[in-house]
C-alpha positions as CSV (number, residue, x, y, z in Angstrom):
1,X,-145.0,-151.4,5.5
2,X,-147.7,-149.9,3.5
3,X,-148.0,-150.4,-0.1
4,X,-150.0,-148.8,-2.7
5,X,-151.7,-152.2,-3.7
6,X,-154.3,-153.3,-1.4
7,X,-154.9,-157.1,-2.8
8,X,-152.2,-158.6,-0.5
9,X,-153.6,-157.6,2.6
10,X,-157.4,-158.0,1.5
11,X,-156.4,-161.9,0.7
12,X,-154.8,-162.3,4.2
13,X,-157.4,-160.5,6.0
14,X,-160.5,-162.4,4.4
15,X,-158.3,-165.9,3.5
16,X,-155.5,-166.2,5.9
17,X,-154.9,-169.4,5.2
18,X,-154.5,-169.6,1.2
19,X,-156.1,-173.2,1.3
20,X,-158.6,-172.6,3.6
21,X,-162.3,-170.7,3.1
22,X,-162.3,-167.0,3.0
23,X,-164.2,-164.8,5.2
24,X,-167.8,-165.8,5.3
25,X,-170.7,-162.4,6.0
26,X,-170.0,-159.3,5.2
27,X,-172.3,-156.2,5.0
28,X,-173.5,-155.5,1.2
29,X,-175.2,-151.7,0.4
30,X,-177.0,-151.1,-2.4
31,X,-178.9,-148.3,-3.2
32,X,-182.0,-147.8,-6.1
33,X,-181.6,-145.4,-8.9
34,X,-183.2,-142.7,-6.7
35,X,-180.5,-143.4,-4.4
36,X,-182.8,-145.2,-1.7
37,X,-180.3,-147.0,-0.2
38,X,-180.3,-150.5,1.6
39,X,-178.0,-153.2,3.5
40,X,-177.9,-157.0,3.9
41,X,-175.4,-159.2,5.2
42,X,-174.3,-161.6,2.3
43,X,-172.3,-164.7,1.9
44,X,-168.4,-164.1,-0.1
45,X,-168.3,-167.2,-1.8
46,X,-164.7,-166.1,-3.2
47,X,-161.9,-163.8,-4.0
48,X,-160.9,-163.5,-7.7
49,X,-158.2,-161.2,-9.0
50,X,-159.0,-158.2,-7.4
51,X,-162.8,-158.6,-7.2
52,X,-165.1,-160.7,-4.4
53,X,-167.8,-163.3,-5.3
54,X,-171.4,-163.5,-4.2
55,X,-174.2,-165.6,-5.6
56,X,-178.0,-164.9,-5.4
57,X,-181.1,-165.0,-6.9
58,X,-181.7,-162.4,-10.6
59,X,-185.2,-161.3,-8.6
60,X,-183.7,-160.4,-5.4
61,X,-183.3,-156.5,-4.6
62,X,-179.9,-156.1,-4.0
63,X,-179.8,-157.4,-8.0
64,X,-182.3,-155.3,-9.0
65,X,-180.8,-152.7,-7.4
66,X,-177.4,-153.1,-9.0
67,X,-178.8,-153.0,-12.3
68,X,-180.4,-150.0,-11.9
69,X,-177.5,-148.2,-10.0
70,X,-173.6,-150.8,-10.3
71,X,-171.9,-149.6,-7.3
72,X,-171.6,-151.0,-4.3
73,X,-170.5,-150.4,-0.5
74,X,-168.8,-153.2,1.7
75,X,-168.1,-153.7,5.2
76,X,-166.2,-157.0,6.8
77,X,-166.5,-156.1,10.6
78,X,-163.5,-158.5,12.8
79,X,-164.8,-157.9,16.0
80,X,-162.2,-159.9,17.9
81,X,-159.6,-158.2,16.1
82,X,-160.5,-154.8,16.0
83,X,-160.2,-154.5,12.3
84,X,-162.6,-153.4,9.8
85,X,-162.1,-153.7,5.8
86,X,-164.6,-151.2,4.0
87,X,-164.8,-151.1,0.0
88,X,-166.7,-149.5,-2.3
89,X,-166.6,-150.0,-6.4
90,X,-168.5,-151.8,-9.0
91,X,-170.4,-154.9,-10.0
92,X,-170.2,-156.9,-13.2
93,X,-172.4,-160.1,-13.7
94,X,-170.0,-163.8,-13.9
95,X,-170.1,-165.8,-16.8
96,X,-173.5,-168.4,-16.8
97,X,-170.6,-171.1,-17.2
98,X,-168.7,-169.9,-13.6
99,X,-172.3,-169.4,-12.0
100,X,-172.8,-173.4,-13.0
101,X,-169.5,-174.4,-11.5
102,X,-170.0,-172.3,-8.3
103,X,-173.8,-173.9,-7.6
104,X,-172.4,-178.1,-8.5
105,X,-170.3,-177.4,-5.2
106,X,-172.8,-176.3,-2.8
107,X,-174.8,-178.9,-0.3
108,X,-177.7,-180.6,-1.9
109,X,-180.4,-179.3,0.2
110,X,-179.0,-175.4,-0.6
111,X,-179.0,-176.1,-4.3
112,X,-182.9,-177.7,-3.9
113,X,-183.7,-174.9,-1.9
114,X,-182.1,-172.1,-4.6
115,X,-184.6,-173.9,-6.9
116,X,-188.1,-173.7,-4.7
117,X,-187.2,-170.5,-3.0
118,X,-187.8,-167.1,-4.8
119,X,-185.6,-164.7,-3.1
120,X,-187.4,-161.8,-1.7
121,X,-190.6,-162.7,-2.9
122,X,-193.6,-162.8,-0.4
123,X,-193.8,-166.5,1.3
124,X,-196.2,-168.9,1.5
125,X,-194.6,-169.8,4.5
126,X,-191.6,-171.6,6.0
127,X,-194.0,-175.2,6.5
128,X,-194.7,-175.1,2.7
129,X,-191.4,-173.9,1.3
130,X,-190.0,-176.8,3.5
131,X,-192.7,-179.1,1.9
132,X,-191.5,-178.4,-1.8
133,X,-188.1,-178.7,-0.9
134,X,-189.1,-182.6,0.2
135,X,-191.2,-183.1,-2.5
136,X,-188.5,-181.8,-5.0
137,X,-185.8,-184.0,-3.2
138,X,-188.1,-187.4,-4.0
139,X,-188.9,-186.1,-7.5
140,X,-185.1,-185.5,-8.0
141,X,-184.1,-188.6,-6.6
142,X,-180.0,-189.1,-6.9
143,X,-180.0,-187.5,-9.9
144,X,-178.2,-184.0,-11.0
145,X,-179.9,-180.8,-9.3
146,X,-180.4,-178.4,-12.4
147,X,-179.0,-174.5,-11.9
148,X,-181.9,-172.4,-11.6
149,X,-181.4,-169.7,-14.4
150,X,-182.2,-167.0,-12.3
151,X,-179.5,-168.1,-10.0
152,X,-176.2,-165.5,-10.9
153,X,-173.1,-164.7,-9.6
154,X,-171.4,-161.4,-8.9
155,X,-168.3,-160.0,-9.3
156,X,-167.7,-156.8,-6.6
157,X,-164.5,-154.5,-8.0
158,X,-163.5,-152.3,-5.6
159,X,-162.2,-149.1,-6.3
160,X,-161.8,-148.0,-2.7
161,X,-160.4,-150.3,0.0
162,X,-160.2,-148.9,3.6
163,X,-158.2,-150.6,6.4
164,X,-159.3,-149.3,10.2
165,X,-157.5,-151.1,12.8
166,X,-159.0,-149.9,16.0
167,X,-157.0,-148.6,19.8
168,X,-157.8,-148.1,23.0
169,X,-156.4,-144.7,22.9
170,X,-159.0,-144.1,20.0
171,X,-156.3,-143.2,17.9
172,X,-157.4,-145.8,15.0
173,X,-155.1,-146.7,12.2
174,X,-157.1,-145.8,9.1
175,X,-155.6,-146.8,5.2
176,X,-157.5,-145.8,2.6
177,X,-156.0,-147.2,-1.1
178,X,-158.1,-145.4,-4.4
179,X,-157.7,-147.2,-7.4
180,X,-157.6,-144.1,-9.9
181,X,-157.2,-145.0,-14.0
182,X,-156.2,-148.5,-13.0
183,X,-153.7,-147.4,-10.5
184,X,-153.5,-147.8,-7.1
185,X,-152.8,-144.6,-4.3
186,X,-152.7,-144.7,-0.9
187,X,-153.2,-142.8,2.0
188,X,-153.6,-142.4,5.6
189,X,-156.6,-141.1,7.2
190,X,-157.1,-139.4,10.7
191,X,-159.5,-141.6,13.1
């Protein structure tokens, strides 16, 4: 049965097991304020009510992007299943106190690493960035691994979620739910 509300189905598609981790790469598009678009296959490090989370660096460009234009495009690709979920909508930045949570649970090494590497910058080079990560580590010791401020959190609102469920016969089932003024619609689309 189809129902206006998409957040049902996006939780069992991306978390179908409520205790378990939720889908991991997805397919982010930005695009600059000239509209130069770009895509990158990111990390959803949660589901909130009604919005996804990603975390990443202030510098990188899919950040600076987003300030400069808020919306987003989204594609989870289930190849085994022949499903697709596409959304599009905005981005808010999370609170400094929910980024904080988010970057106590990661592994040690990715929270040393979010603190030597500068995302999208040019490299010295994997050897040295390795090397600072090490030295880091010593200096560090057992002690608590600071969030880097630059490291944020994002929350992705959709505003259109799209269901395709492919079949052989090429006749693809196609739901497309548009939140309008708060509310939800939906419709079926032709493959």
């Amino acid at each position: 049965m189809i129902t206006d509300d998409p957040w049902p189905r996006v939780r069992a598609w991306l978390q179908p097991d409520p205790d378990g981790p939720v889908a991991d790469a997805f397919m982010l598009a930005t695009a600059s304020a000239s509209g130069v678009p770009s895509a990158r296959m990111v990390s959803l490090r949660g589901l909130e009510d009604r919005a996804l989370l990603v975390y990443t660096h202030d510098a990188s460009r899919k950040v600076r992007e987003l300030d400069e234009n808020p919306l987003f495009a989204a594609v989870f690709h289930f190849d085994a299943e022949r499903r697709q979920l596409r959304l599009e909508g905005t981005v808010e930045r999370l609170p400094r106190a929910q980024v904080e949570r988010y970057f106590a649970t990661r592994p040690r090494a990715a929270r040393i690493s979010a603190i030597v590497s500068s995302q999208g910058r040019p490299s010295p080079g994997l050897e040295e960035l390795r090397a600072s990560c090490e030295t880091l580590a010593r200096e560090l010791g057992d002690g608590t691994i600071p969030c880097p401020e630059d490291f944020i959190g994002l929350r992705l609102v959709p505003r259109v979620v799209e269901f395709w469920m492919g079949s052989e016969d090429r006749l693809h089932e196609r739901v497309v739910h548009l939140c309008e003024g708060g509310r939800w619609r939906t419709m079926e689309l032709q493959p």
